[in-house]
N, C-alpha and C positions, 0 to 999 in steps of 0.2 A: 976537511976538503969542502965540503958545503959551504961554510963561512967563507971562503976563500974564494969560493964561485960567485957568491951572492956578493961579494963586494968587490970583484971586478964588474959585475953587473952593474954595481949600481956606478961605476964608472962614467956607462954608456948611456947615462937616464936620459940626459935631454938630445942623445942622439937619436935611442929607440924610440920616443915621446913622439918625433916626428914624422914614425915611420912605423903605422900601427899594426903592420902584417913581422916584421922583425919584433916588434915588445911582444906581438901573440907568442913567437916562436921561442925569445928565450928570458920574457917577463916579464911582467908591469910592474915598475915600481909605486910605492903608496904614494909617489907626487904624481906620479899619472895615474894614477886609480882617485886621488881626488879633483885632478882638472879633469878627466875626462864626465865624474858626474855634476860636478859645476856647471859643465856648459851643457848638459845635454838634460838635469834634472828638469820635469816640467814644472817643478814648485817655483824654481829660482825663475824663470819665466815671466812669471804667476806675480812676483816681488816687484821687477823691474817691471812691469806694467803698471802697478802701482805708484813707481816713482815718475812715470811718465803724465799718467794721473794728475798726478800733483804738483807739475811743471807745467799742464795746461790751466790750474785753476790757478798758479801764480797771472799768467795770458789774464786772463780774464778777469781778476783782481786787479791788474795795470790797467784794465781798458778805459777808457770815459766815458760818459754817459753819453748817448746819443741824442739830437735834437727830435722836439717833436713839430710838426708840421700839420696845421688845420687848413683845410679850403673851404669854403662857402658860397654859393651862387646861389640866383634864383631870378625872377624877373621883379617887376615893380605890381603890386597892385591897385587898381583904379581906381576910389574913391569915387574922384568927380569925372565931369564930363571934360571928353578930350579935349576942348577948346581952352579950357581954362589951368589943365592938367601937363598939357603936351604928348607926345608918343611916347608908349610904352618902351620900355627901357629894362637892361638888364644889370644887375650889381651882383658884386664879389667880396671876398675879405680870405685873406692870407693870413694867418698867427702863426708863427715861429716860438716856440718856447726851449729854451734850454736850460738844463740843470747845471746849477753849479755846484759844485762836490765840497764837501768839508775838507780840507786837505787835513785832518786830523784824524777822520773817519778814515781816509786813501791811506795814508801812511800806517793806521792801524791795519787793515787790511789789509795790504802789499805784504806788509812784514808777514802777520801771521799766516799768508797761503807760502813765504819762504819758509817760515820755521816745517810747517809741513811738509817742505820738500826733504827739508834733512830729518824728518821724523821718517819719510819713505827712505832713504838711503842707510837711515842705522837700521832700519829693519828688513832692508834686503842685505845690510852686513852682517846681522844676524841669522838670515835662513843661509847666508853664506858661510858662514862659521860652525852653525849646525849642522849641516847638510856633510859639512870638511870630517866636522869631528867624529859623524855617524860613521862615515865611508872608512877615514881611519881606521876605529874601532872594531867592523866587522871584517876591514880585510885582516887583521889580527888576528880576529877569533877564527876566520877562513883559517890561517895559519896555526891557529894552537887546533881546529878540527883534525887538518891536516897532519898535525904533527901527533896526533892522538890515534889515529888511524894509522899510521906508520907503526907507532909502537903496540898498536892489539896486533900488527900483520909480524911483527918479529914474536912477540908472546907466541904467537897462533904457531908461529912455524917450530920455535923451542917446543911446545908442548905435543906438537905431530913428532919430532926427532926422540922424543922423551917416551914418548907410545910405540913410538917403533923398536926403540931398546928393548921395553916391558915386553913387548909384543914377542921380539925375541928372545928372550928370559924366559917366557910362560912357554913356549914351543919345547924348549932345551930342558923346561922342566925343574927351572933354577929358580923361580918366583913364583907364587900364587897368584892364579889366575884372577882373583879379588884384589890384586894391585893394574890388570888391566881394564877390569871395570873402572874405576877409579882415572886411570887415564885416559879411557875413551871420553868418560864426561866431562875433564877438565878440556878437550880437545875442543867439544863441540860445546862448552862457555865460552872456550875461546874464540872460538868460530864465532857465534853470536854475537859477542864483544867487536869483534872485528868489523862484524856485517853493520851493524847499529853506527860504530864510528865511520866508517865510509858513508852511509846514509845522512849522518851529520855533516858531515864534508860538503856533501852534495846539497845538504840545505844552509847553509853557511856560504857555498859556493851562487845557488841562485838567489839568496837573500840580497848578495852584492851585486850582481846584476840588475837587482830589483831599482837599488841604490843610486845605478849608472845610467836608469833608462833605456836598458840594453845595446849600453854603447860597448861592452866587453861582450869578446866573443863567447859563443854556449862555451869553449874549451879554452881556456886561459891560466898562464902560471903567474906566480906573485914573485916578484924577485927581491926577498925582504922578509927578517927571521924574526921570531920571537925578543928573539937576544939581541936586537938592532939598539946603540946605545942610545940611552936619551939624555940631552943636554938640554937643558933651562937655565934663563936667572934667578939667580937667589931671589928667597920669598921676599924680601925688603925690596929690590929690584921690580918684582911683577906686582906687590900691591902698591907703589908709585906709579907702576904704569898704568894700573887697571882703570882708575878713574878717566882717563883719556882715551881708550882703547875700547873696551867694552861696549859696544849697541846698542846692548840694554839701556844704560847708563843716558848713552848720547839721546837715546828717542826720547826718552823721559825729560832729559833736558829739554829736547828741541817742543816737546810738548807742553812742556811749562813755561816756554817760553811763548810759544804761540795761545797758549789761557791768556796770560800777560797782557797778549799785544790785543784781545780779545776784550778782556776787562776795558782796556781803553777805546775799542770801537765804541762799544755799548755805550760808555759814558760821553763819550764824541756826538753818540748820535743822540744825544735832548739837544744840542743844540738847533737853534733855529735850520732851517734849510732856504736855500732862496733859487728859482730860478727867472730867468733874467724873459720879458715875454718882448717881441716884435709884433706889429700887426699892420695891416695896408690893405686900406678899404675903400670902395671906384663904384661911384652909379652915376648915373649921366650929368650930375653936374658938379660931384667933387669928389677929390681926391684927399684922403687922409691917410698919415706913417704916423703910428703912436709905438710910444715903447714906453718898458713900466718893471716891474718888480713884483712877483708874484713871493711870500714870506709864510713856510709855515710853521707856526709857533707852536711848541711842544706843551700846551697849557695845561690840561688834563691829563694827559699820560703820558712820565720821564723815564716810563723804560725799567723805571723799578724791577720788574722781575727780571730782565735779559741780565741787568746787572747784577743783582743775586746771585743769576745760576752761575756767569759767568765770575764769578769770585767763589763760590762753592767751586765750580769745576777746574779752577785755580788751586785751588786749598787741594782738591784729592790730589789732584798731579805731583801735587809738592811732597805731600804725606807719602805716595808712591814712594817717589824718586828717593826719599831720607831711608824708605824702609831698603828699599831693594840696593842700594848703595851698600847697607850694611850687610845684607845677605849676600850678593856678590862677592864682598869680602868674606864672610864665613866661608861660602863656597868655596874659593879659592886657597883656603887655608887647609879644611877639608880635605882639597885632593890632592894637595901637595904633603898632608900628613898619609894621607892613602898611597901615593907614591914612594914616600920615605918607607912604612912598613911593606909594599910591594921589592923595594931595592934590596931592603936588612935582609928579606926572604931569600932574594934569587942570591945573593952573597951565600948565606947561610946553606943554600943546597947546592950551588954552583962548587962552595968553598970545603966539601968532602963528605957529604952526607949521601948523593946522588955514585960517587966514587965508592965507598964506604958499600953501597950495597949490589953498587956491579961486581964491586972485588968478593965480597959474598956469595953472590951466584956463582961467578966462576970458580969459586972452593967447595961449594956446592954441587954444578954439574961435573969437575973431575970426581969428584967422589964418588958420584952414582956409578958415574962412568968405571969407575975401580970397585963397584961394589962395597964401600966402605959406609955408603949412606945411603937411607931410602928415598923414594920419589916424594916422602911426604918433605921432608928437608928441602929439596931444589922447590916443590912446589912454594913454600912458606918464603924462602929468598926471592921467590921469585914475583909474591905478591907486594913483599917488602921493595925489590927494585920499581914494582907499576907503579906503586903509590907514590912514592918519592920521585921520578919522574911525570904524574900527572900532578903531582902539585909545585913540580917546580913550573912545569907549564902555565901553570895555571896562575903563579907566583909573575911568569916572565909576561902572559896576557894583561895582569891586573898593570901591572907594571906602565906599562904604552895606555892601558885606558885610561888611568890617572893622567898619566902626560897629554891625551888628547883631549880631555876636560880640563885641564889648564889653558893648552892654546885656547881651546872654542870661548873659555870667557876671557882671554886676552884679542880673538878674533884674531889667531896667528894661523894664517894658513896658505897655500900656494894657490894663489892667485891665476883667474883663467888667460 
């Protein structure tokens, strides 16, 4: 009945999505539990400021150089006497100089503050993919909490029902009293089991919250199971895709790309520079417009080191990008191997292991129940059903973590 709830729920996902007081009431599914921390995370914020950043230093790398403008005045000074000199008199001079740009230098430049831009955009597609597959991940382990807490509250109540039996036994004078010491203590492990996993619940539960910037309410249900199936492309499929998809991958790109265009400022800039000078000069008896060529020649120092580091800080990016190319791939192969032994798992106890030991309890509790077996018998099925249900749990958590370590390095995620 649950599964049957939970996937008429998810029917209504981008209806409740838009209507945050109804998903309170009957669930956030993991697509709205990851747009809602998307937009509201203050890291991703933090990202896209960065990328803005980096769109203003393209601005500024477009710009031209601006002219420069000298004035000069002053009066004349008198040597001789005024009769032979004339009246004192005042003169000026205007110089205009303007740079002209290596258009080798600008195109180096230009390019490299874009490569930056798409180095800022893979790596706020990376805090976006990370941030996806965190949120993922813990609302799962909310749910295998949840689902852990469930089964200590049914343990906890079979071993209060199983005390109460004993209880009765030892009154009637049918059992030793030494079999309900024994069940008062398994009552109150149980208890303790139970208290511990609600406690986990509840930090599981604010840890997501932490996640979402407190955009989910203090009180909020997940509409969305352990056992939610997971569907991928074949691994030939995703390591085709990875090379293009990947953040990582792309900044490293976009980074060695922008060394590159780096490398050729620096060598751009030994050449000559020139900027181009005006001047216009007035005292009381003439007027002169000169213009000219102002060249400065890079004779003594070609820049040698800028070019160095930037061919060294070429060569790491590049060394980077070969290594982490290949590690991406191991990753990816990695958790798609962790994934495959997470499936064989939940198969393996979904497929009669997990049955196998409820049908055991239950030949176990009529028997006590008939007096045919002691409490030590339901206890021992009954440690045999926790354990096989916390590790199929535990089998169906690993399960979606794998899958959401795939998407985060193919950057598959729902989008804000």
């Amino acid at each position: 009945m649950r599964k049957i709830f939970i996937s008429a729920l998810s029917g209504f996902a981008l209806l409740l999505s838009g209507n945050p007081l109804l998903a309170a009431e009957s669930g956030y599914t993991v697509t709205d539990i990851q747009r809602m921390g998307l937009q509201a995370n203050g890291l991703l914020q933090a990202a896209r400021s960065q990328v803005d950043i980096a769109r203003a230093e393209v601005t500024s790398a477009s710009a031209f150089p601006n002219p420069e403008v000298t004035f000069m005045a002053g009066p004349d000074s008198k040597r001789l006497p005024e009769s032979e000199t004339g009246p004192s008199s005042m003169q000026r001079q205007v110089t205009v100089s303007q740079p002209l740009e290596n258009p080798f230098v600008r195109r180096a430049r230009i390019g490299a503050a874009e490569s930056g831009v798409e180095a800022s955009l893979a790596n706020l597609e990376q805090a976006r993919a990370d941030l996806a597959a965190q949120l993922r991940v813990q609302t799962y382990e909310f749910l295998l909490r949840h689902d852990l807490a469930d089964m200590e509250s049914d343990i906890h109540g079979l071993m209060k029902e199983i005390q109460r039996r004993i209880k009765l036994s030892v009154e009637l004078g049918e059992t030793a009293r030494f079999e309900l010491i024994r069940a008062d203590t398994e009552v109150m492990t149980a208890a303790s089991r139970k208290e511990a996993a609600s406690l986990n619940t509840e930090r599981a539960r604010i840890a997501l919250q932490k996640l979402t910037a407190g955009a989910l309410p203090a009180e909020f249900n997940v509409a969305a199971s352990l056992g939610d199936p997971v569907t991928l492309p074949s691994l030939e499929a995703l390591r085709a895709e990875l090379p293009a998809a990947n953040p990582e991958i792309l900044r490293l790109e976009a980074e060695q790309n922008r060394a590159r265009l780096r490398i050729d400022q620096e060598r751009a800039s030994v050449l000559p520079s020139i900027d181009v000078l005006y001047s216009n000069y007035q005292d009381k008896q003439f007027t002169s417009n000169t213009a000219g060529l102002s060249v400065r020649i890079p004779l003594f120092y070609q820049r040698r080191g800028e070019v160095d580091a930037a061919v060294s800080d070429a060569a790491r990016v590049r060394e980077t990008l070969d290594y982490r190319r290949y590690e991406i791939d191991r990753l990816l192969e990695s958790a798609w191997q962790a994934m495959e032994i997470a499936r064989r798992r939940v198969e393996m106890f979904e497929g009669g292991i997990v049955k196998e030991a409820e049908a055991a309890l239950r030949v176990a509790e009529a028997a006590f129940r008939l007096g045919e077996r002691g409490f030590i018998e339901v206890l021992d099925t009954q440690r045999v059903l926790r354990n096989t249900r916390s590790e199929l749990l535990q089998a169906q958590f690993e399960l979606q973590s794998a899958a959401a370590e795939i998407d985060r390095l193919r950057a598959h995620y729902p989008k804000e």
